[in-house]
N, CA, C and O atoms as a GROMACS GRO file, in nm:
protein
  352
    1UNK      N    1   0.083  -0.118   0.000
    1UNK     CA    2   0.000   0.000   0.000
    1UNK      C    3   0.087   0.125   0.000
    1UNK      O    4   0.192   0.139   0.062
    2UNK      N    5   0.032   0.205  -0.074
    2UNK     CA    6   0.068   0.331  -0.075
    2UNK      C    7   0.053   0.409   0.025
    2UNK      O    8  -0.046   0.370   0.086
    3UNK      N    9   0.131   0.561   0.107
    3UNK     CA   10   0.099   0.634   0.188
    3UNK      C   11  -0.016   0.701   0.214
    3UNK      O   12  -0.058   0.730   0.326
    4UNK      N   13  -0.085   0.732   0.066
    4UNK     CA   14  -0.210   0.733   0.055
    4UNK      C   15  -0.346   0.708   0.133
    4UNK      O   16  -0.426   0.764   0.208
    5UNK      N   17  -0.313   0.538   0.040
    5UNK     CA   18  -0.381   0.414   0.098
    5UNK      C   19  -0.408   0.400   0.232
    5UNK      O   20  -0.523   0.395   0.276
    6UNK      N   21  -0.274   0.392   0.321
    6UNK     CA   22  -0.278   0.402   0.464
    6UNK      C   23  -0.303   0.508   0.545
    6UNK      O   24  -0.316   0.491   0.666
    7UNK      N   25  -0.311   0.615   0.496
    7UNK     CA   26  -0.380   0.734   0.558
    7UNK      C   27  -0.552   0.722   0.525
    7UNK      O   28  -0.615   0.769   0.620
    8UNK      N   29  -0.628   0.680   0.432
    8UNK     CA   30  -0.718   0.707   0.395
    8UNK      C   31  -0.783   0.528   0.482
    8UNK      O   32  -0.904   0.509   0.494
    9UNK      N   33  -0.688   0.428   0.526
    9UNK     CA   34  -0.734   0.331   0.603
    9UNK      C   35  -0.733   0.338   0.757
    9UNK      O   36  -0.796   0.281   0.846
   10UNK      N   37  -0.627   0.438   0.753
   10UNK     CA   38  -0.647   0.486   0.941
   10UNK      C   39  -0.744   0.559   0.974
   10UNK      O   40  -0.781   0.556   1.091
   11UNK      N   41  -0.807   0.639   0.883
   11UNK     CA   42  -0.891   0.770   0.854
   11UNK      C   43  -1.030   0.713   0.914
   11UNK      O   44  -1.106   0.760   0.999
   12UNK      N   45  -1.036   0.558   0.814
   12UNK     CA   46  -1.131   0.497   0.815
   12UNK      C   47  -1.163   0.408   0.948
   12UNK      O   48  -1.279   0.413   0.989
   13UNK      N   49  -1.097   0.351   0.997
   13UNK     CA   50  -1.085   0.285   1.089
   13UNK      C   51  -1.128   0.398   1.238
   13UNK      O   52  -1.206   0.375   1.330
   14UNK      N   53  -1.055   0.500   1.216
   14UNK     CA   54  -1.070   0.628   1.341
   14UNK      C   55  -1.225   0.630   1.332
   14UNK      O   56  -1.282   0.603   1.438
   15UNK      N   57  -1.280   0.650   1.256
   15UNK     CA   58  -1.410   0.679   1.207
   15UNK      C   59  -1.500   0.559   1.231
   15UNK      O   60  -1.620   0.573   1.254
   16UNK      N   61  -1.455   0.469   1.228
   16UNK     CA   62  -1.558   0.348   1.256
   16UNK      C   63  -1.578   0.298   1.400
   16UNK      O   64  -1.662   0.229   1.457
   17UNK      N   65  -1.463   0.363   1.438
   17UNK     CA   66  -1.449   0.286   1.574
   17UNK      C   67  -1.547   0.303   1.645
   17UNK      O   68  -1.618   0.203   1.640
   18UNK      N   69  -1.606   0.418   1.742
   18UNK     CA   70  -1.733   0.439   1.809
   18UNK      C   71  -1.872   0.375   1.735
   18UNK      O   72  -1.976   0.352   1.798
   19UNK      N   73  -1.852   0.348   1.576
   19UNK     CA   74  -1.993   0.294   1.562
   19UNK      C   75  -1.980   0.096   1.600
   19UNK      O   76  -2.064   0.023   1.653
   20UNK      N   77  -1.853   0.066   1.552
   20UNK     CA   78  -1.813  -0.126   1.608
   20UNK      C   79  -1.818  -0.103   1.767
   20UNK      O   80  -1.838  -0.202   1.838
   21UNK      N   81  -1.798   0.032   1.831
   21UNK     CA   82  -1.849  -0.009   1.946
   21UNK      C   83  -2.016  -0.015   2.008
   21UNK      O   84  -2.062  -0.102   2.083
   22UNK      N   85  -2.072   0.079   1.963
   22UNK     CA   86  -2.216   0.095   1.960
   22UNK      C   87  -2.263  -0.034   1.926
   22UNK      O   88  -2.331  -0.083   2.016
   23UNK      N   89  -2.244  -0.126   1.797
   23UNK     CA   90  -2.326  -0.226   1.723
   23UNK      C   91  -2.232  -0.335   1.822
   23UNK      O   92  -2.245  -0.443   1.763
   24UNK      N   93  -2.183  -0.348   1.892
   24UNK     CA   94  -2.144  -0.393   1.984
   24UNK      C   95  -2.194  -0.457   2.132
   24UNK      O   96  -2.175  -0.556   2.202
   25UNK      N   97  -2.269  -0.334   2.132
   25UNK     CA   98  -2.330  -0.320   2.261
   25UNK      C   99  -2.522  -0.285   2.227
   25UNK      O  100  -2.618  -0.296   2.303
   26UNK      N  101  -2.517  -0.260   2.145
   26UNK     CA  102  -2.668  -0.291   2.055
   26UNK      C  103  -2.676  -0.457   2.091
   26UNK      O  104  -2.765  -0.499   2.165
   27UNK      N  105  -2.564  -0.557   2.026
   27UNK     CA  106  -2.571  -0.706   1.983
   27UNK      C  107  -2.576  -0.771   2.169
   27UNK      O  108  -2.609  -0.880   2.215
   28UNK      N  109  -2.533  -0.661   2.224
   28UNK     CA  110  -2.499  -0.767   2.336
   28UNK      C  111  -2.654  -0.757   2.461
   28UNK      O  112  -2.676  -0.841   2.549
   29UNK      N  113  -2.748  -0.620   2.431
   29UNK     CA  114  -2.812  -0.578   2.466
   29UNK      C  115  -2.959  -0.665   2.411
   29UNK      O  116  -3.060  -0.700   2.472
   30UNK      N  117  -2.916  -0.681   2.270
   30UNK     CA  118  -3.014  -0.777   2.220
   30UNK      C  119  -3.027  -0.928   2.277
   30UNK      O  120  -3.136  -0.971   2.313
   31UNK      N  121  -2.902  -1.009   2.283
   31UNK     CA  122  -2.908  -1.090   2.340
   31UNK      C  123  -2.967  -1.117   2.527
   31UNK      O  124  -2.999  -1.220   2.586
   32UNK      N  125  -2.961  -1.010   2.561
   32UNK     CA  126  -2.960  -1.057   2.718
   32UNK      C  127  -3.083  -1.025   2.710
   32UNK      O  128  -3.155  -1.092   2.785
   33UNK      N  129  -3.157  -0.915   2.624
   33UNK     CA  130  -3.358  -0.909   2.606
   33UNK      C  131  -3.361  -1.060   2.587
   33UNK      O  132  -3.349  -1.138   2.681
   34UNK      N  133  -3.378  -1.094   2.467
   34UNK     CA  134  -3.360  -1.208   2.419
   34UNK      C  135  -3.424  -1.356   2.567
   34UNK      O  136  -3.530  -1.411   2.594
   35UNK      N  137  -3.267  -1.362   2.627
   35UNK     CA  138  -3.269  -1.461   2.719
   35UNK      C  139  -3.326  -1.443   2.853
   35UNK      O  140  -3.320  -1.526   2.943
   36UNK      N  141  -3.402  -1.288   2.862
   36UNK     CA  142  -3.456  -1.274   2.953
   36UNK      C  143  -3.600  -1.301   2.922
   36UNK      O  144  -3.668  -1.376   2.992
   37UNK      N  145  -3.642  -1.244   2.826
   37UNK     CA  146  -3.797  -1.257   2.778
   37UNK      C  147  -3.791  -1.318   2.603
   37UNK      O  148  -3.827  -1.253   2.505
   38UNK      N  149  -3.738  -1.451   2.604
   38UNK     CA  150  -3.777  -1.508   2.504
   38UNK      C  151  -3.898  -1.492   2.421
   38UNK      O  152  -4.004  -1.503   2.483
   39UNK      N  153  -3.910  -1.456   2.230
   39UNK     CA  154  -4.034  -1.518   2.224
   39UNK      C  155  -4.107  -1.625   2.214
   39UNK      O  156  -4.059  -1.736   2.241
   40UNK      N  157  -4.231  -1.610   2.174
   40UNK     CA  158  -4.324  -1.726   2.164
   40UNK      C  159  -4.406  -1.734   2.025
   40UNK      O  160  -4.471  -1.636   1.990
   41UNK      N  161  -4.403  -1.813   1.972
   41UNK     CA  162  -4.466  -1.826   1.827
   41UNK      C  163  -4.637  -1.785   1.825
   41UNK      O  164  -4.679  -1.801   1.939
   42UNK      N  165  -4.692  -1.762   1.778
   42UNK     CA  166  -4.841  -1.796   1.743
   42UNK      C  167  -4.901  -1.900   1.779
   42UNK      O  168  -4.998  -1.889   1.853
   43UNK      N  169  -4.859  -2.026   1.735
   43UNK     CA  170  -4.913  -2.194   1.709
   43UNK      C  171  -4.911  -2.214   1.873
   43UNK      O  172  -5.006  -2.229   1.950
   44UNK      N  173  -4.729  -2.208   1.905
   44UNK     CA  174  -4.677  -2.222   2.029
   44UNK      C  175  -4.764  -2.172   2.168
   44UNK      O  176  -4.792  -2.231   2.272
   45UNK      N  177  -4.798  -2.007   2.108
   45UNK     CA  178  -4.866  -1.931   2.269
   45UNK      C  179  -5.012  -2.005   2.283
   45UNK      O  180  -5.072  -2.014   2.390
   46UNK      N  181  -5.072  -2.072   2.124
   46UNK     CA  182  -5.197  -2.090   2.148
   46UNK      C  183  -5.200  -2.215   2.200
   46UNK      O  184  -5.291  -2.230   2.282
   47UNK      N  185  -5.117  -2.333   2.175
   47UNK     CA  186  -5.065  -2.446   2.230
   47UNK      C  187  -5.093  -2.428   2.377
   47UNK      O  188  -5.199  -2.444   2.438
   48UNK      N  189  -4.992  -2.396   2.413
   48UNK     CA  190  -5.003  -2.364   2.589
   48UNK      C  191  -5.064  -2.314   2.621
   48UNK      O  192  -5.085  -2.365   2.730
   49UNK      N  193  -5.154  -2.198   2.606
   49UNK     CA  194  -5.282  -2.126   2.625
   49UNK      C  195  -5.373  -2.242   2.619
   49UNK      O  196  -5.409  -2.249   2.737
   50UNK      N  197  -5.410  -2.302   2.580
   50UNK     CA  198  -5.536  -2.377   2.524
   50UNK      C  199  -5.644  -2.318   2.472
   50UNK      O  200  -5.761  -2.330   2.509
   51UNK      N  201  -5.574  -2.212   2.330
   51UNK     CA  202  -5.692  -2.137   2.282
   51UNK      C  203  -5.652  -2.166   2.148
   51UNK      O  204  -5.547  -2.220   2.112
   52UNK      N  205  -5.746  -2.125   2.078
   52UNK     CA  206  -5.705  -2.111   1.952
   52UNK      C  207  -5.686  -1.994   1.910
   52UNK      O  208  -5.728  -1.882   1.941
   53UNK      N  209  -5.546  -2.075   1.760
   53UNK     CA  210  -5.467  -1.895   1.704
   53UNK      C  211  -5.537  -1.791   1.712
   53UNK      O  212  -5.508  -1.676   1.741
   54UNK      N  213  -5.719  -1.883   1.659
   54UNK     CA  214  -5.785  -1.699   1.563
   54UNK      C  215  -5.821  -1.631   1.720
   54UNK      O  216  -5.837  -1.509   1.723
   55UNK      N  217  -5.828  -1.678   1.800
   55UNK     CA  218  -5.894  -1.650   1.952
   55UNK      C  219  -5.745  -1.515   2.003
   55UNK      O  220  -5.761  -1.414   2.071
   56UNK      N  221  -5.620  -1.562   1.945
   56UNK     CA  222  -5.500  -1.455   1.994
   56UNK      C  223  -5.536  -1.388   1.902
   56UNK      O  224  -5.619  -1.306   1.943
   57UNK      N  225  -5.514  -1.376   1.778
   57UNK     CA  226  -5.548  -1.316   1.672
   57UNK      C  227  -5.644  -1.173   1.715
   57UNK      O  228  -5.602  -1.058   1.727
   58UNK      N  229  -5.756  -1.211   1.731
   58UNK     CA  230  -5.880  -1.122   1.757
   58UNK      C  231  -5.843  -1.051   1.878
   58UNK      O  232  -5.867  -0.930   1.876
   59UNK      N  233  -5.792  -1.097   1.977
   59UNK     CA  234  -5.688  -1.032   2.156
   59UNK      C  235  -5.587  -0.920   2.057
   59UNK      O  236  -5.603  -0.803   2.094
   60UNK      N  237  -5.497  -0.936   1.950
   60UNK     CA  238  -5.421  -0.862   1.920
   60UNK      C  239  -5.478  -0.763   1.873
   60UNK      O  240  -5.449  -0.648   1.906
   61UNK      N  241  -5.578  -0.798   1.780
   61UNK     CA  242  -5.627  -0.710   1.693
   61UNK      C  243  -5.713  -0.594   1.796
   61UNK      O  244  -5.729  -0.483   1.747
   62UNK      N  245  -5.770  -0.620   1.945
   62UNK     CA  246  -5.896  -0.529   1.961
   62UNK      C  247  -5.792  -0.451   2.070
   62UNK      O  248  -5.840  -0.406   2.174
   63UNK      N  249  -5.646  -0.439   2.040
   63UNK     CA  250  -5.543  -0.415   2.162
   63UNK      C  251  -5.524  -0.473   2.318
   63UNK      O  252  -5.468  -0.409   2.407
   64UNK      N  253  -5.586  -0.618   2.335
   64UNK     CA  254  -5.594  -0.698   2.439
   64UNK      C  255  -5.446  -0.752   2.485
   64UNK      O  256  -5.403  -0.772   2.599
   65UNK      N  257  -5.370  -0.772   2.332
   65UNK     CA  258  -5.242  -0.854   2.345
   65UNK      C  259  -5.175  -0.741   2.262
   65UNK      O  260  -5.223  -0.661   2.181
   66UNK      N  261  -5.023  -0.766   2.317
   66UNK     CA  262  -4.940  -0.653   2.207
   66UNK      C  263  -4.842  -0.825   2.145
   66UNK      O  264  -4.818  -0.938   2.186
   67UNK      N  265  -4.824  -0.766   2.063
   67UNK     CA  266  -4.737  -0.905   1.980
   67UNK      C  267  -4.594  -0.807   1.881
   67UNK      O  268  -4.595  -0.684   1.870
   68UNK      N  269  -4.482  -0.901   1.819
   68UNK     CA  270  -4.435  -0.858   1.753
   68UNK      C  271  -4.415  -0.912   1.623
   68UNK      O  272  -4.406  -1.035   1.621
   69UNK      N  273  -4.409  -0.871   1.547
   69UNK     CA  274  -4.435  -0.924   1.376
   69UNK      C  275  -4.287  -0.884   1.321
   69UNK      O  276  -4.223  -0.779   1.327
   70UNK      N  277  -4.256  -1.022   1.260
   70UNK     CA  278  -4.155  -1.074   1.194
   70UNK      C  279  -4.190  -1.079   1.050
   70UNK      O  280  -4.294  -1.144   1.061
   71UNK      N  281  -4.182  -1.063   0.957
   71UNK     CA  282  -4.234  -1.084   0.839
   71UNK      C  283  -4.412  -1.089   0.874
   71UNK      O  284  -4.472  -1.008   0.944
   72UNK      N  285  -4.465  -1.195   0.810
   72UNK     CA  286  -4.599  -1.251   0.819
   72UNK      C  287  -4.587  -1.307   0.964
   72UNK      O  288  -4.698  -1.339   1.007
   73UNK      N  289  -4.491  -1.327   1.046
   73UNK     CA  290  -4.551  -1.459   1.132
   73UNK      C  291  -4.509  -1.360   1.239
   73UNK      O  292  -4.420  -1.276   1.226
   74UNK      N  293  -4.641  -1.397   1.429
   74UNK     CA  294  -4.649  -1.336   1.481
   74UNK      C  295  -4.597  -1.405   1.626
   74UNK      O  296  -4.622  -1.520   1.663
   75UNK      N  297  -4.532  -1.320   1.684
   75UNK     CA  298  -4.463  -1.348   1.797
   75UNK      C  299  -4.516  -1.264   1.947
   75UNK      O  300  -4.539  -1.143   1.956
   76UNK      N  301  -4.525  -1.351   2.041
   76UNK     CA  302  -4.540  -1.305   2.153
   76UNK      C  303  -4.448  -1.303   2.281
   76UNK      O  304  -4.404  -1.411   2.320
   77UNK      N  305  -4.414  -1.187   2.353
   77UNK     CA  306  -4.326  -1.152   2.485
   77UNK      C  307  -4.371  -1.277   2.627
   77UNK      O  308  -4.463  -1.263   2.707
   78UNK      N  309  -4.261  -1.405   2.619
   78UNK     CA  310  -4.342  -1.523   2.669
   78UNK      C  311  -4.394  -1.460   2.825
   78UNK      O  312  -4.498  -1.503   2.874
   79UNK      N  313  -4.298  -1.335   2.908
   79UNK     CA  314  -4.382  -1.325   2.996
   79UNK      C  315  -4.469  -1.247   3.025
   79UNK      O  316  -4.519  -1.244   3.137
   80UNK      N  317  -4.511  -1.152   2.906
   80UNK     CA  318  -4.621  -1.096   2.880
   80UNK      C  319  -4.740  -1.170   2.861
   80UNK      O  320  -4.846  -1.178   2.923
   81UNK      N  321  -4.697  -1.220   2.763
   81UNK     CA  322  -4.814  -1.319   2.717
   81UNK      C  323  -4.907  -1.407   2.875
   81UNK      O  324  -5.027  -1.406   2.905
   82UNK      N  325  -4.799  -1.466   2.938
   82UNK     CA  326  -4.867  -1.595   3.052
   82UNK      C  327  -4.935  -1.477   3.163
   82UNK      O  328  -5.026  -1.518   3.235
   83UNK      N  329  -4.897  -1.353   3.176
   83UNK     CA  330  -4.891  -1.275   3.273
   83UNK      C  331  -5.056  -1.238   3.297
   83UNK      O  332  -5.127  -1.253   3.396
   84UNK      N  333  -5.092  -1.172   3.134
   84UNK     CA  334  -5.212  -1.141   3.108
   84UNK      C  335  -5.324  -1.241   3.054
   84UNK      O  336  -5.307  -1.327   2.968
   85UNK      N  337  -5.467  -1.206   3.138
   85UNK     CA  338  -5.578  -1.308   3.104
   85UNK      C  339  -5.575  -1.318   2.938
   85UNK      O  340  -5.556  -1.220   2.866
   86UNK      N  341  -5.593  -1.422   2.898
   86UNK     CA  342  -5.600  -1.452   2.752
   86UNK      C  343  -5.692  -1.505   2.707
   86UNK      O  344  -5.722  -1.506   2.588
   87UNK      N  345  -5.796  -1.603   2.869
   87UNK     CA  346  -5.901  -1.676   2.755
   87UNK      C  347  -6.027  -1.614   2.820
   87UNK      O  348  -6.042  -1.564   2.931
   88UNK      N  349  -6.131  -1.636   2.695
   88UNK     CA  350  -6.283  -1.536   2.769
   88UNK      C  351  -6.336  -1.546   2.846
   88UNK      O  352  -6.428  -1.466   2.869
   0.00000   0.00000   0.00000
């Protein structure tokens, strides 16, 4: 590498550093949510509930349940979910 090169890679590196630390501590922050309040699938919450999906479904929809959405498929906060009444 050229003198250039290595000025314009230290440049870069100076500059990145506070954000590899941030996404750092974002990743590590995610994980310990994560293993503290796992989620819970749809199929899964209605499984153990002993309700059926469309029965969470209709709880989410009238603001009874808060859920989080992944693409199409819907996830629930497992100790939210057991915490609050769920069946009618």
């Amino acid at each position: 590498m050229n003198a250039f090169q290595e000025e314009i890679k230290q440049a870069v590196s100076e500059a990145t550093a506070p954000l590899s630390a941030e996404i750092a501590s974002l990743k590590k922050l995610i994980a310990e949510s994560v293993e503290k309040d796992p989620l819970i699938s749809l199929d899964d919450a209605a499984k153990k509930l002993g309700c059926h999906k469309a029965t969470l479904r209709r709880k989410i929809k009238s603001g009874e349940l808060e859920c989080v959405r992944i693409g199409k498929k819907i996830f629930f906060n497992r100790s939210e979910l057991f915490t609050k009444s769920t069946h009618n």
